[in-house]
C-alpha positions as CSV (number, residue, x, y, z in Angstrom):
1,X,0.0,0.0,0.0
2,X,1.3,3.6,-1.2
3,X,1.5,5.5,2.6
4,X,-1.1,8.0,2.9
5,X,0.2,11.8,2.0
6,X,-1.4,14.7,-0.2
7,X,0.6,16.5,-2.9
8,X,-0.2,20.1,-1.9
9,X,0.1,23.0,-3.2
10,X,2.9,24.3,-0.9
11,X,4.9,20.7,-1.5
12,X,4.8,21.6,-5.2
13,X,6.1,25.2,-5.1
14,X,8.7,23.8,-2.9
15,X,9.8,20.8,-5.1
16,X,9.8,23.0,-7.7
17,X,11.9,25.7,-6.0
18,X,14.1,22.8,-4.9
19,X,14.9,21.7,-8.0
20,X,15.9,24.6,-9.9
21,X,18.4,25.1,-7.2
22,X,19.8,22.0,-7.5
23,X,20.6,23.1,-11.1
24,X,22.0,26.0,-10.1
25,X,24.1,23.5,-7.7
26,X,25.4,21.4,-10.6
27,X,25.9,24.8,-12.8
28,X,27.8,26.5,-10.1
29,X,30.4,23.2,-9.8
30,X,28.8,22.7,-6.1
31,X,27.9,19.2,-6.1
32,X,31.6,18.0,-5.4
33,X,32.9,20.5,-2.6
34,X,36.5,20.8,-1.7
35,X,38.0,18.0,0.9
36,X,38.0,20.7,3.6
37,X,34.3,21.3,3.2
38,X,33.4,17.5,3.0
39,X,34.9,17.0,6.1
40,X,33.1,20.4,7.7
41,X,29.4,19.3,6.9
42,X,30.1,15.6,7.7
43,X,30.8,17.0,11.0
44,X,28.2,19.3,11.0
45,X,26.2,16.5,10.2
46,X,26.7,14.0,12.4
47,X,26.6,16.5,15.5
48,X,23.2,18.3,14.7
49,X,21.3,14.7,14.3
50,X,23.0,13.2,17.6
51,X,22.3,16.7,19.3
52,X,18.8,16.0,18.5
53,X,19.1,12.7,20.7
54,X,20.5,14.6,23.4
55,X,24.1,14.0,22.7
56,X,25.9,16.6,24.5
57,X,29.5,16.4,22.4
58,X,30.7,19.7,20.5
59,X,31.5,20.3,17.4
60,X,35.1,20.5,18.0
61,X,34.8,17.5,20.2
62,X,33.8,15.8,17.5
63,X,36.3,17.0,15.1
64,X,38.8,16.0,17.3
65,X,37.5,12.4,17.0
66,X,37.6,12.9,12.9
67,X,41.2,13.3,14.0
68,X,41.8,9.9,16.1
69,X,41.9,12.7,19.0
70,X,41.3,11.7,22.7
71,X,38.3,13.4,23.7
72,X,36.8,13.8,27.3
73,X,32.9,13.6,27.7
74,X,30.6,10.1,28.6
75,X,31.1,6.9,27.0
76,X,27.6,6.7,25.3
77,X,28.2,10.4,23.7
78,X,31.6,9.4,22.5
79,X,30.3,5.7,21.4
80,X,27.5,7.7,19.4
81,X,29.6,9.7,17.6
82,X,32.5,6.9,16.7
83,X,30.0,5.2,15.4
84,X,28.4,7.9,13.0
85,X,31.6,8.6,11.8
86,X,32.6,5.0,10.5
87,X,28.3,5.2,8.8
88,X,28.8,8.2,7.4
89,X,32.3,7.0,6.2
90,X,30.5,4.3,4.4
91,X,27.2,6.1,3.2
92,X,27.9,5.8,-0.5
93,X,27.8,2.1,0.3
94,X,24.2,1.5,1.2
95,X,21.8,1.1,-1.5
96,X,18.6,3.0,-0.9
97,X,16.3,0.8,-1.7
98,X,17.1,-2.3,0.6
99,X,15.6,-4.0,3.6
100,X,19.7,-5.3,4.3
101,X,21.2,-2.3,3.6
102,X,19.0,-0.5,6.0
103,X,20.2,-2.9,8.6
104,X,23.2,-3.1,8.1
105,X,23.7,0.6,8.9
106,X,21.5,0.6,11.8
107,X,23.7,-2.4,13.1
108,X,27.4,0.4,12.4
109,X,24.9,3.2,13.9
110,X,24.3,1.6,17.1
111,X,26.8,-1.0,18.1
112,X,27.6,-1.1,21.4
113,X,24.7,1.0,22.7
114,X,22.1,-1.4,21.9
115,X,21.2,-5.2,21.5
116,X,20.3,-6.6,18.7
117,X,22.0,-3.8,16.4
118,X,20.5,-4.4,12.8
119,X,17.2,-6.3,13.9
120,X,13.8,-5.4,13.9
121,X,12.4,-4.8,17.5
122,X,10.5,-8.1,19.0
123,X,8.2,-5.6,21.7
124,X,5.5,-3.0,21.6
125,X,6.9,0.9,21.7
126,X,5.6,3.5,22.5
127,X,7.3,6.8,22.3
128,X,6.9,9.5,25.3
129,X,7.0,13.5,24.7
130,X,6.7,14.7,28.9
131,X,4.5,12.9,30.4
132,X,2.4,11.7,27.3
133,X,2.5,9.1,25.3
134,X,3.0,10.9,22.1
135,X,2.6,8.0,19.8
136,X,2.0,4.0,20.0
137,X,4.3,2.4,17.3
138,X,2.3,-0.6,14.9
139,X,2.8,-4.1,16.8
140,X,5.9,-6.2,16.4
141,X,4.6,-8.8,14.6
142,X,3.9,-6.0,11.7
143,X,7.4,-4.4,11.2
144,X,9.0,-6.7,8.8
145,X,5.9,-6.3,6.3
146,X,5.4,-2.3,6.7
147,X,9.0,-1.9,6.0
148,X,9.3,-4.5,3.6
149,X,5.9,-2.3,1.8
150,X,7.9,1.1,2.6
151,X,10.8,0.1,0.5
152,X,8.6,-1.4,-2.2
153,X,7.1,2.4,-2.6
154,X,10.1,3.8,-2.6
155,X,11.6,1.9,-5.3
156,X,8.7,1.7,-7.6
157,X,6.0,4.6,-7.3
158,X,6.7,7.4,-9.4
159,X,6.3,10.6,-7.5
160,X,9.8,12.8,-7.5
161,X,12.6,11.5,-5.0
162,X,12.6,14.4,-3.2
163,X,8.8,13.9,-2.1
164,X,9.3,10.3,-1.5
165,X,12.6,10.7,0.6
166,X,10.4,12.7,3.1
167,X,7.5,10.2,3.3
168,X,9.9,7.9,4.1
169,X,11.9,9.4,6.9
170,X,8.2,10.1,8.3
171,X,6.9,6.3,8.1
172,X,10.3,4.8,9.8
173,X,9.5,7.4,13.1
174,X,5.8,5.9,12.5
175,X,7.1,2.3,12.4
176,X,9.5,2.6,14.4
177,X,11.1,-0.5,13.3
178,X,14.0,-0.8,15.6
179,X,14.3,-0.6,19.6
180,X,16.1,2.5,19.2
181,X,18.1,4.6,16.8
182,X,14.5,4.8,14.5
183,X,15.0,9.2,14.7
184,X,18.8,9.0,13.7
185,X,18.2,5.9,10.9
186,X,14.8,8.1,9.4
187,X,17.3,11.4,8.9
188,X,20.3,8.9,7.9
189,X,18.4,7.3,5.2
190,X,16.9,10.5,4.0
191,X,20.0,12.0,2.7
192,X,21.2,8.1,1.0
193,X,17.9,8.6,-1.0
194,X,18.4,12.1,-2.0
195,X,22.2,11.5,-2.8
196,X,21.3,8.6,-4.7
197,X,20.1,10.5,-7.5
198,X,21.6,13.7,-6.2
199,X,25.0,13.7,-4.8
200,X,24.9,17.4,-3.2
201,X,23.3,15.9,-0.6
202,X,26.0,13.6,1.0
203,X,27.8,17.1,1.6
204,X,24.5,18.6,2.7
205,X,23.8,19.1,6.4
206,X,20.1,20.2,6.0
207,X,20.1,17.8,9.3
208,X,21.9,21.5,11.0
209,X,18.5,23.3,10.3
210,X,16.3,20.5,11.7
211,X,18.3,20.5,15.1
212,X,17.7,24.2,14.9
213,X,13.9,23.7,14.4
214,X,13.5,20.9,16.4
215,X,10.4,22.1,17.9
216,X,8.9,22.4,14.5
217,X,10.0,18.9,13.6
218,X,8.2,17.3,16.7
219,X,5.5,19.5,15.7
220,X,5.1,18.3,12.7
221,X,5.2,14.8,13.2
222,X,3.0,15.0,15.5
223,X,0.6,17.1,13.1
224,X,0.8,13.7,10.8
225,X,0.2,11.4,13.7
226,X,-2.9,13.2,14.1
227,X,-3.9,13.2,10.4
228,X,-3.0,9.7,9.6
229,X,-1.2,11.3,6.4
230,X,2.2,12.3,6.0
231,X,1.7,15.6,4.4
232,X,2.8,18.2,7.2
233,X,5.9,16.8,7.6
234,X,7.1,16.5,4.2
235,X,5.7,19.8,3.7
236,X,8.3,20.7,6.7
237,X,11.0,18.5,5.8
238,X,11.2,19.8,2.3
239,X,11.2,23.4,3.4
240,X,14.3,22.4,5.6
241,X,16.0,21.2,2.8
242,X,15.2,24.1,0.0
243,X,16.6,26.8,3.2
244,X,19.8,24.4,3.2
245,X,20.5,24.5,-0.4
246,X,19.7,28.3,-0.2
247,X,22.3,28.8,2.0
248,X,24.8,26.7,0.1
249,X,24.3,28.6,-3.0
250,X,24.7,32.1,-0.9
251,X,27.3,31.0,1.2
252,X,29.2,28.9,-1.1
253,X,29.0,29.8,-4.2
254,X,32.0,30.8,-6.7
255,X,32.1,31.9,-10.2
256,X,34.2,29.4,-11.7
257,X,36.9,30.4,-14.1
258,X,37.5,29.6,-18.1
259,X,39.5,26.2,-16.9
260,X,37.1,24.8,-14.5
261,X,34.2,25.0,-16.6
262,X,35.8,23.2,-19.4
263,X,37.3,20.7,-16.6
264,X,33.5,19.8,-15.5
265,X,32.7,19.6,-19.1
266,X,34.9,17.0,-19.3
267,X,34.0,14.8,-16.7
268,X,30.2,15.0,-18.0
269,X,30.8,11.6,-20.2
270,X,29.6,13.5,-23.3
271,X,30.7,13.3,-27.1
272,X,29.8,16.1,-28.8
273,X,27.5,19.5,-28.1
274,X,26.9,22.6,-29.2
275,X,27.8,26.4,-28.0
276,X,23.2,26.3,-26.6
277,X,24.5,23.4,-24.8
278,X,27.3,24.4,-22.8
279,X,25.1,27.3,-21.9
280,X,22.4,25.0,-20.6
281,X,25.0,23.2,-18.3
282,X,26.5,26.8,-17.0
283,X,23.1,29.3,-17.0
284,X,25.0,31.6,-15.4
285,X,27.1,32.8,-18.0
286,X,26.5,34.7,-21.2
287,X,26.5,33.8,-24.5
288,X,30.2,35.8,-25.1
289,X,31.8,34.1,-22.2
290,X,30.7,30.7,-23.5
291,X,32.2,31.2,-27.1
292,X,35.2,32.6,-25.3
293,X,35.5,29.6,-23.1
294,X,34.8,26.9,-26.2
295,X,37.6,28.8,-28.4
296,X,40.2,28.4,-25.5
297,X,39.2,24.8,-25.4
298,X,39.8,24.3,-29.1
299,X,43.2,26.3,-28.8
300,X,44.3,23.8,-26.3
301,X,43.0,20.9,-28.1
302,X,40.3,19.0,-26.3
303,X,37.6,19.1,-28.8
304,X,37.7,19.5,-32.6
305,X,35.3,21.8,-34.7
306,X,33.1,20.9,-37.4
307,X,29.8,22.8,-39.4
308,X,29.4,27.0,-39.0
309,X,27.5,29.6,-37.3
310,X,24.4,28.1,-35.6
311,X,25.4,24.7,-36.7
312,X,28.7,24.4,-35.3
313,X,29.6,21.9,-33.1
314,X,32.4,20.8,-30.9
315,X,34.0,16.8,-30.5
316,X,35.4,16.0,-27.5
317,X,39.2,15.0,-28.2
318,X,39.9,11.9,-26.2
319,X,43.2,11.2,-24.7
């Protein structure tokens, strides 16, 4: 069965705003940042979903354990964050759409801090907000076929990733499939989807902006709890992640120069294309500035030229 969500007209305008900027992602050379940056929003990462759990490390504390540095602070905290490091390590591993996957990185996630790391949970769970029981998690006996149905969706229905990535992370905090580590493996699996088809987002720590609106994020799963559909919280989720891209086009972007456009050209696996195309793959640059760039290319011999005017078009040289 497809879980129950509405297509709104708020998730639509976001998808849509989503998705232009991830063009602008790929145009602006973003999708691959530097080593230094990497390592900055792995850590940035891996801190503001833990912090959500009530781990209590810094980020430098846990920059200084990216180092093989000793650290100070309780043995859970640190076990927590050892153990992020080596999934996260090994996130382009995992393949999004399966059940042994997903276990398999629950087992790396919580190893030595629960039993029965990588197994579904054999008891009823409920999970507490105060003094309220804020939701009753589907009986035992029902895990392995809602998940088993979850990752069916996923893989076959054919609304956009981006929409589907949400309902997901949503249905696992419904499930709640595991004894523990369900909030951490939702968020962690959310960003395998998304970087499955877009690989921005396994340098993307939109998880930074949901520890910042934590409130909001209880809020609105609770909002879908209540509706018995999904729609608030990928209506939430998905604004998270279009204010994260924002910020990584405003904060990080770079006009690139002459050589780095032609080097991403490149390394795009194509044959031939014309001057309309390389200005479909940078949008940001005028039509002068692409000419320019495809006549230094031919000057220092990586493609060859052949018909005129509006015709022309340029071969990639192989070496």
């Amino acid at each position: 069965m497809k879980p129950p969500y509405d297509i709104t007209p708020q998730i639509l305008k976001l998808t849509a705003g989503i998705s232009e900027k991830l063009g602008e992602v790929n145009a602006r050379f973003l999708e691959k940042p530097s080593p230094v940056l990497r390592k900055r929003n792995k850590i940035k990462t891996i801190h503001s979903s833990l912090q959500i759990e009530g781990n209590s490390l810094t980020e430098e504390q846990i920059t200084a354990l990216f180092e093989n540095k000793r650290v100070i602070g309780p043995e859970k905290d640190i076990r927590e964050v050892l153990n992020a490091l080596e999934v996260y390590d090994k996130i382009g591993t995992f393949s999004p759409f399966s059940v042994s996957s997903f276990r398999k990185a629950h087992k790396i996630l919580m190893k030595g801090l629960v039993e029965d790391t990588g197994r579904f949970r054999k008891k009823s769970v409920g999970i507490v907000h105060g003094r309220e029981v804020a939701h009753m998690a589907p009986p035992a006996e029902n895990v392995p076929y809602l998940v088993k149905d979850l990752f069916h969706y996923l893989k076959e229905d054919e609304d956009p990733v981006l929409i589907k990535s949400c309902v997901f992370h949503y249905e696992i905090e419904f499930i709640h499939p595991f004894a523990d580590g369900n909030g951490r493996m939702g968020r962690l699996w959310q960003t395998v989807i998304l970087m499955n088809k877009y690989p921005v987002f396994e340098y993307l720590p939109f998880e930074s902006l949901i520890s910042k609106t934590q409130e909001d994020y209880y809020h609105a799963l609770m909002q879908s709890d209540r509706a018995a559909s999904s729609t608030s919280f990928i209506e939430y989720l998905l604004h998270v992640v279009n204010l994260a891209l924002q910020d990584l086009l405003r904060n990080r972007g770079k006009k690139l120069t002459t050589k780095e456009r032609l080097k991403y050209l490149l390394g795009l696996n194509i044959k031939d294309f014309s001057r309309k195309d390389y200005l479909n793959i940078f949008k940001n640059i005028s039509t002068s500035t692409a000419s320019r760039d495809l006549k230094k290319g031919v000057e220092m011999g990586l493609f060859r030229v052949s018909g005129a005017k509006n015709k022309t078009k340029y071969c990639i040289i192989k070496e």
